[in-house]
N, C-alpha and C positions, 0 to 999 in steps of 0.2 A: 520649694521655698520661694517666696516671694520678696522683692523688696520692695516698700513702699517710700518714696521723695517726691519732691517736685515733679513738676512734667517738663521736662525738654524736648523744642518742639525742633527738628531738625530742617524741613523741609524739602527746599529742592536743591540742599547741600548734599542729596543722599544720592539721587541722581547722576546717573554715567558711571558711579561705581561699578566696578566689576569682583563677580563674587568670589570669595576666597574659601578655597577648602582648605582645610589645614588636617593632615592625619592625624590619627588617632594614634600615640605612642604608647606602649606600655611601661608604667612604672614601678620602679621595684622597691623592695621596703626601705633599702639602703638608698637611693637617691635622694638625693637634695630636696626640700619642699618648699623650702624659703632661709631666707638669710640675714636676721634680726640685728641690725645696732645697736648698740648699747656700751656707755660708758662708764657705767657701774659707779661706783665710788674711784678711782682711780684717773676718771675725766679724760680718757682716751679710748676714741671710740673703736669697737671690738665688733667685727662683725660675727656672730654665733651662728651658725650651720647647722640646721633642724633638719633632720630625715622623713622622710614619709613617715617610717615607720615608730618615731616618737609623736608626730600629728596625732598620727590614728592611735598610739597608747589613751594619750591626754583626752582625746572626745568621748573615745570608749569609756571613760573614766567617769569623763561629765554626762555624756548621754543617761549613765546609769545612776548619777549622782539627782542629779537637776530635771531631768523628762521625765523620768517613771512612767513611760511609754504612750507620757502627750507630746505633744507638739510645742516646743519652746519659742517663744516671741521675742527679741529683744530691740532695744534700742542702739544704733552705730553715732556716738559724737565724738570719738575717739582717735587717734590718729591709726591707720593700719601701715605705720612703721613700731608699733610698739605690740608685745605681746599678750598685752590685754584684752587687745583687742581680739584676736582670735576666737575669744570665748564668743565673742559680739554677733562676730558672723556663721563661723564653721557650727556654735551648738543648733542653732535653726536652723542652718540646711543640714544636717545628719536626721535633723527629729520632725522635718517637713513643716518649720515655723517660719516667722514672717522677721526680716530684717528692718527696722525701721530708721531709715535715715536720716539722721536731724540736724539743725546747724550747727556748727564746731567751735560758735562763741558760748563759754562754758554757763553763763547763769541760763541764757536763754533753752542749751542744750539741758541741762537738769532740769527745769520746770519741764521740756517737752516729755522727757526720759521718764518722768513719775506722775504724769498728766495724761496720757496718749493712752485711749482706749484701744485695747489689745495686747498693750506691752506686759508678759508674768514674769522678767527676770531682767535683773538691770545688773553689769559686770561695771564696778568703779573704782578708784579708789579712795582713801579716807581724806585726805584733801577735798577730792570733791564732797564726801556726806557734810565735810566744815561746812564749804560752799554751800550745801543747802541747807544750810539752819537757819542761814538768813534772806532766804529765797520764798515768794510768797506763794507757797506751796502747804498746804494742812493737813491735807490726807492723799492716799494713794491706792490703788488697786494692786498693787504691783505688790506680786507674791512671797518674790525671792528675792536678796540682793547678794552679789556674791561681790565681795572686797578683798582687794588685792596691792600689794605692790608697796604700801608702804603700814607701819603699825598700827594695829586696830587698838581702840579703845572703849572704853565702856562710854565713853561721853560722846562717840561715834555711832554707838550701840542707840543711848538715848536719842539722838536726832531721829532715828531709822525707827524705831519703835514710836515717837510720837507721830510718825506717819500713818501708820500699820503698826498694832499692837500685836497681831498676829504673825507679821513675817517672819518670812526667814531668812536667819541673816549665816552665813558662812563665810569664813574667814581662810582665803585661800593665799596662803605663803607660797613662794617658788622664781628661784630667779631664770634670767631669758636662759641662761642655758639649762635649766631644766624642765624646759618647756612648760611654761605659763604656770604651773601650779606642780606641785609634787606633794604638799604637806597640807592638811585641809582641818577645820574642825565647824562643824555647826555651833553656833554658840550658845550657851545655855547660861539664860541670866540668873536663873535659882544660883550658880557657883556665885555669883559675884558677893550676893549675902551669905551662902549658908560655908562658904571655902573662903570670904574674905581673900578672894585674888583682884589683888589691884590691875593686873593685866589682860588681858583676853590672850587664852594659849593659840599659839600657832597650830597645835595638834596631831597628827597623827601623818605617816605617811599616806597617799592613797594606793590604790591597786596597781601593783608594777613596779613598786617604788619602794628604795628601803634609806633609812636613817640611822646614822652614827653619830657620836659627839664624841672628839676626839680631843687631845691637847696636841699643843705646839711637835710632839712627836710622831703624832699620827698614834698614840696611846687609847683606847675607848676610855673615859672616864665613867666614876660611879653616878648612879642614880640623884640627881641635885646638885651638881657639880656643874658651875658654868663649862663651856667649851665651843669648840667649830664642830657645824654643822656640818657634816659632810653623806650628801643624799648619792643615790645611787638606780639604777633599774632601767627599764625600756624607757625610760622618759630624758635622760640624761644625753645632750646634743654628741654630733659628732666632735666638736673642737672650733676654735678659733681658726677662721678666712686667712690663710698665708701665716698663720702666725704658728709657725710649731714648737717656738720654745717655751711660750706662753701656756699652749693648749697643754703641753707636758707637764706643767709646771703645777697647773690648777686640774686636769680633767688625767686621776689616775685607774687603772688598771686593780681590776678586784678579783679575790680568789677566785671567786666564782667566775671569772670572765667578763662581767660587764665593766660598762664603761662607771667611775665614778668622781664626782665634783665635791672639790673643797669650796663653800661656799662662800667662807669668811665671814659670814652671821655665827655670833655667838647664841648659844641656846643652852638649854638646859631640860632634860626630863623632868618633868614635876608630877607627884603620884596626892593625888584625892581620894576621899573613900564616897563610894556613891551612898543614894538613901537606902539601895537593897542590899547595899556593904561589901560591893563588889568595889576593888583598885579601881580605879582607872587612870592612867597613867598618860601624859602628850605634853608634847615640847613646850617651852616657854621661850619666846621670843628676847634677848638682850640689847637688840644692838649690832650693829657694823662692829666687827673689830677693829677694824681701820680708824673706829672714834675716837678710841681710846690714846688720847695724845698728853703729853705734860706741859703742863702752866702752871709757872711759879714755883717749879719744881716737887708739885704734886701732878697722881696720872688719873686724868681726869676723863668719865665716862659721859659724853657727851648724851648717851640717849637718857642717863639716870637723869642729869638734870634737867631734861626737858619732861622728864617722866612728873618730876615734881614743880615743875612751870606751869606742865596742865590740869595739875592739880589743885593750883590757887583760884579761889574761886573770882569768877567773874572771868578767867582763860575758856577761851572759847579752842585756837588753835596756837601753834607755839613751837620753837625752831631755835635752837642753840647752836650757836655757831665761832670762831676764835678768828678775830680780825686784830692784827697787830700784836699779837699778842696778848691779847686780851679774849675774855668771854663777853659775848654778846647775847643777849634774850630778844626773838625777833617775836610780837605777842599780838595776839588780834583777841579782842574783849575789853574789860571796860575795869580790870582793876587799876589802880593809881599806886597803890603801893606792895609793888612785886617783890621788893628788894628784902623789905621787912618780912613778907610773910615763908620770904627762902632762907633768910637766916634762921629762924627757927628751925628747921629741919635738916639742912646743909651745913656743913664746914666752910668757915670764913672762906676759904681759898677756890671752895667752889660757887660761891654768890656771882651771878654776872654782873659783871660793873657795868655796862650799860642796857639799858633796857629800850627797847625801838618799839613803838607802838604802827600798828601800821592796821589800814581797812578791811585787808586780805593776804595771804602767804601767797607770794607769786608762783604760780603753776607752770611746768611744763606740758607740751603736747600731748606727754601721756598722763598727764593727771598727778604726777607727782609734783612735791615742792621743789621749785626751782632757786635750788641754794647759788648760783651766778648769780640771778637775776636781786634779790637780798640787797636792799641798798647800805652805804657805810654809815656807821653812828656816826653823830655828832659830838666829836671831845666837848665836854665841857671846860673852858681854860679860866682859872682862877686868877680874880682882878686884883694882880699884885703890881701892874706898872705903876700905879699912881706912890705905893711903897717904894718901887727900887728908884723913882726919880729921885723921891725926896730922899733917898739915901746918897743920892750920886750929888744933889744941891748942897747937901747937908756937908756931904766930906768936901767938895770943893769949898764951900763957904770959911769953915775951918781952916783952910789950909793959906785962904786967903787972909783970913785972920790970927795967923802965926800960933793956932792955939795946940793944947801938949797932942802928941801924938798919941794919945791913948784915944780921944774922942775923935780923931782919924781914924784910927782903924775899929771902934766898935761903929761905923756910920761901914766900915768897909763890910766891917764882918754882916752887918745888915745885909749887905747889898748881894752878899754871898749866900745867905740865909734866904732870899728871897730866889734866886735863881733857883738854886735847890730845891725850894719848895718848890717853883711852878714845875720842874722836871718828874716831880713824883705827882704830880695835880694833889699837893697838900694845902689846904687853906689856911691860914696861917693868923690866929688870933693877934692884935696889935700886941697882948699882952707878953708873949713869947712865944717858942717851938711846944708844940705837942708833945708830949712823950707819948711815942710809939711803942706798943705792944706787939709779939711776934702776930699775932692777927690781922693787928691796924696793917701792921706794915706791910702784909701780903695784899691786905685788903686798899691799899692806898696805889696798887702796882705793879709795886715791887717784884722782881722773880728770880731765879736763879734755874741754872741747868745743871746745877749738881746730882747726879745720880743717885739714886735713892730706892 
């Protein structure tokens, strides 16, 4: 394998060294290979413990997925703390290809990654294809893209295809602890007309590797039935660094003896019939369970509505989120009225009250969306002080003028009415109070933690 970068020129820094042998150890399958961070959904970081011998499952897997017995090239702008990257390096030195080393600022890195003569396979994920929809990029030679890490979309799909009409595009599901990928499906745009799937499936286990969807009891559910994901096989880490109430917690023990992960992705089997009228059957991606949170006293599925954010046109990328108790739409594109076109489709209670337009979804290191980084909406505050003054002039004025206490206290009740309002951000017609509808009132706010 080669790797191609800059040249550093060392010179006569290298001089007076003295040479180092270091032996040759042997390692065994069970040994340690590397030691992955990750904070998952839960925003504390986890160090995951990969053995030799899930490395060598996983390449084994990709060697025979992606090389078909050439030589793979790829491009590295990736950080190598994340497990993406893996694919970057290890599938070109197993298959005697070239690693191309680019710089790690992300537009300059995707222009070089789909521009640089030699590169047939670029590992990314769908964050970055956003990033290159609006990157001055037209075509590409680049054979294969293999996406990872966060949910694929068909309008993800579309970026990649007006590159390369021909590529191929694969869609590799798998969290760090199941070593970079477990669940894979090439994708096939004929489904997206002739199957009407709004979603790109996750797909299939690959080689080594097996899949469950379970309910909250560890129960298998039926065919189409959301539930947790829970993968299993050679691919599956040792467990969590020092942490062994955790690793028990999440990484359990299967008839068969291997090791197996509760993912906490919800998924679902979903069955198609093909054109030669064969099943074909592979996972459908939902969602974090962990999204699934309540506001306003409904339980609200955070990936549905960004499912339906990306689907208003002129949404290029898109990120729901709950600040304050509230729902937030984080949105890069060029529609102007998001609000109107989710009511249609959504329930009052799930509309985001604020909408944040912004240039680009801020990225982490490894290419996913960085929900930290996400800045706060702006409340909009309803211009009721110039109201509640002339209610507070109004009743002193009166009172200075010994007048009946009834026009005291409706200047109070004003004054009362107006605080009120601005507590709900109600805008309050001079003419009187709004009658609020169980909707408005959700939609105005309001919420409750009544269990339901």
């Amino acid at each position: 394998m080669l790797f191609r970068s800059p040249t550093i020129t060392l010179g006569d820094k290298l001089r007076g060294l003295r040479e180092f042998k270091r032996p040759l150890v042997e390692r065994k399958p069970d040994d340690w290979a590397v030691i992955l961070f990750t904070s998952g959904s839960e925003g504390t970081p986890k160090g995951v413990v990969v053995e030799h011998a899930q490395l060598a499952q996983y390449l084994a897997w990709a060697e025979a997925t992606f090389a078909g017995g050439e030589a793979v090239s790829m491009p590295l702008f990736t950080s190598l703390a994340v497990d993406l990257t893996i694919t970057s390096v290890w599938l070109p030195l197993v298959t005697g290809g070239v690693v191309h080393v680019l710089p790690t600022e992300p537009d300059r890195a995707l222009i070089a990654a789909f521009s640089t003569p030699g590169i047939t396979t670029v590992k990314l994920t769908p964050s970055h294809v956003s990033m290159l929809a609006s990157l001055p990029v037209s075509h590409t030679a680049v054979g294969c893209a293999i996406v990872g890490g966060e949910a694929l979309t068909w309008a993800h799909i579309d970026v990649l295809r007006r590159l390369a009409p021909t590529m191929r595009i694969v869609n590799e599901y798998g969290p760090t602890e199941a070593t970079v990928g477990c669940v894979a499906d090439e994708v096939d745009v004929r489904a997206r007309h002739e199957h009407d799937e709004p979603d790109v499936r996750i797909g299939r286990p690959i080689d080594g590797a097996s899949a469950w969807v379970i309910d909250a009891r560890g129960v298998l559910v039926p065919l189409g039935v959301w539930g947790e994901l829970l993968v299993a096989g050679a691919g599956v880490a040792r467990g969590y660094l020092n942490q062994p109430a955790l690793t028990a917690a999440r990484f359990v023990p299967m008839a068969d003896g291997r090791r197996g992960y509760r993912t906490g992705d919800r998924v679902r089997w979903q069955r198609r019939r093909t054109a030669s009228g064969m099943d074909d059957v592979a996972l459908e991606y939902g969602g974090r369970a962990d999204d699934q949170i309540k506001v306003r006293g409904h339980r609200v599925e955070l990936g549905e509505i960004e499912h339906h954010v990306r689907a208003v046109p002129g949404v290029r990328q898109a990120c729901v989120r709950v600040r304050d108790g509230r729902l937030v739409a984080y949105v890069v594109g060029t529609c102007t009225d998001l609000r109107t076109h989710l009511r249609a489709v959504l329930p009052p209670a799930l509309v985001p009250d604020h909408v944040v337009m912004l240039d680009a979804l801020p990225v982490t290191v490894g290419g996913k969306v960085d929900v930290a980084a996400l800045p706060e909406p702006v409340h909009a505050t309803p211009a009721l002080a110039p109201v509640a003054a002339i209610a507070v002039i109004a009743a002193l004025t009166l009172v200075s003028l010994n007048a009946p206490l009834r026009y005291v206290f409706l200047m109070t009740e004003v004054l009362v009415a107006v605080l009120f309002a601005t507590s709900l951000n109600l805008l309050m017609g001079y003419g009187g109070m709004l009658s609020l509808g169980h909707a408005a009132y959700y939609a105005l706010g309001a919420y409750t933690d009544r269990k339901s």
